[in-house]
N, C-alpha and C positions, 0 to 999 in steps of 0.2 A: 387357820391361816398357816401357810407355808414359811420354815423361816428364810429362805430366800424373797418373800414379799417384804416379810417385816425390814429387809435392808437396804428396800430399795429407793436408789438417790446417794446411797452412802459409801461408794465405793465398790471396786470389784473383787478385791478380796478383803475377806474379811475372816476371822477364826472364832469360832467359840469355845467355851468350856461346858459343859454337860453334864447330867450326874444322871444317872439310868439303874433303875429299882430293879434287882436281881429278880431272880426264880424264890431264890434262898431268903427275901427279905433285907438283903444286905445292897448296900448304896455303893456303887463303883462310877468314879470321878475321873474324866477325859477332856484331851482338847483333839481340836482336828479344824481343817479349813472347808472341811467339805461334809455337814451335819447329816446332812440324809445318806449320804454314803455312807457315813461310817457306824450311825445307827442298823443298817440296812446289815452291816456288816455283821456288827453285835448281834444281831438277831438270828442269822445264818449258819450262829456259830463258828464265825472267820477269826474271832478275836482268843488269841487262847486263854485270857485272863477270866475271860467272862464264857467261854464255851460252857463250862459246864455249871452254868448256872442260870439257863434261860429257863422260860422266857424274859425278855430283857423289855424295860417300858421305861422310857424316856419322861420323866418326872421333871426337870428342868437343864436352860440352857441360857446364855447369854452370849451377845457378843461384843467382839473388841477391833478394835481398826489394826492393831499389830500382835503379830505369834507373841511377843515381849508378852506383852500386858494380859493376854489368854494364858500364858506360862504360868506366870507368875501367880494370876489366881488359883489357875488349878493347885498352884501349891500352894498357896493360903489355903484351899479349900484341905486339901489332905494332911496339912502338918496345924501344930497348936489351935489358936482360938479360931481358926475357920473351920475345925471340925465341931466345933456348935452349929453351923451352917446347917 
C-alpha cells in the first residue's frame, strides 16, 4: 500500500518522519512532506548525507498532521531515549 492511500480522508498535507536502512547497516532518520519524493531522492543519491551509503531501503515511517510534531519526533528519535527506537 502507498503511503499516500494510508492518509486518505486526513487531510492534504501531511509530514512524516522515516528511518531508511543504509548500504553500510547504519539507520539514518528524516522528515519530509512528501515521502516518495524524498525516498526517491535517497536512492538516487540526491541526498549528501546518505549518498554514499546506498542502497538505501525504507524500513519505517509514520505520520503527523503538522511539520511541529514530525519535528519534534525526528528528534526524539535521534537524540536520548528515542535512540532505543
Amino acid at each position: 500500500m502507498q503511503p499516500e492511500a494510508l492518509c486518505e480522508g486526513l487531510g492534504t498535507f501531511m509530514y512524516y518522519v522515516y528511518l531508511l536502512k543504509l548500504g553500510n547497516n547504519s539507520t539514518y532518520t528524516g522528515s519530509t512532506s512528501d515521502l516518495r519524493k524524498r525516498v526517491i531522492k535517497h536512492s538516487k543519491g540526491g541526498v549528501l548525507a546518505t549518498k554514499g551509503y546506498r542502497p538505501v531501503k525504507l524500513i519505517f515511517y509514520c505520520v503527523f498532521p503538522t511539520k511541529k510534531q514530525a519535528i519534534n519526533f525526528e528528534l526524539y528519535l535521534k537524540n536520548g531515549p528515542g535512540q532505543a527506537f
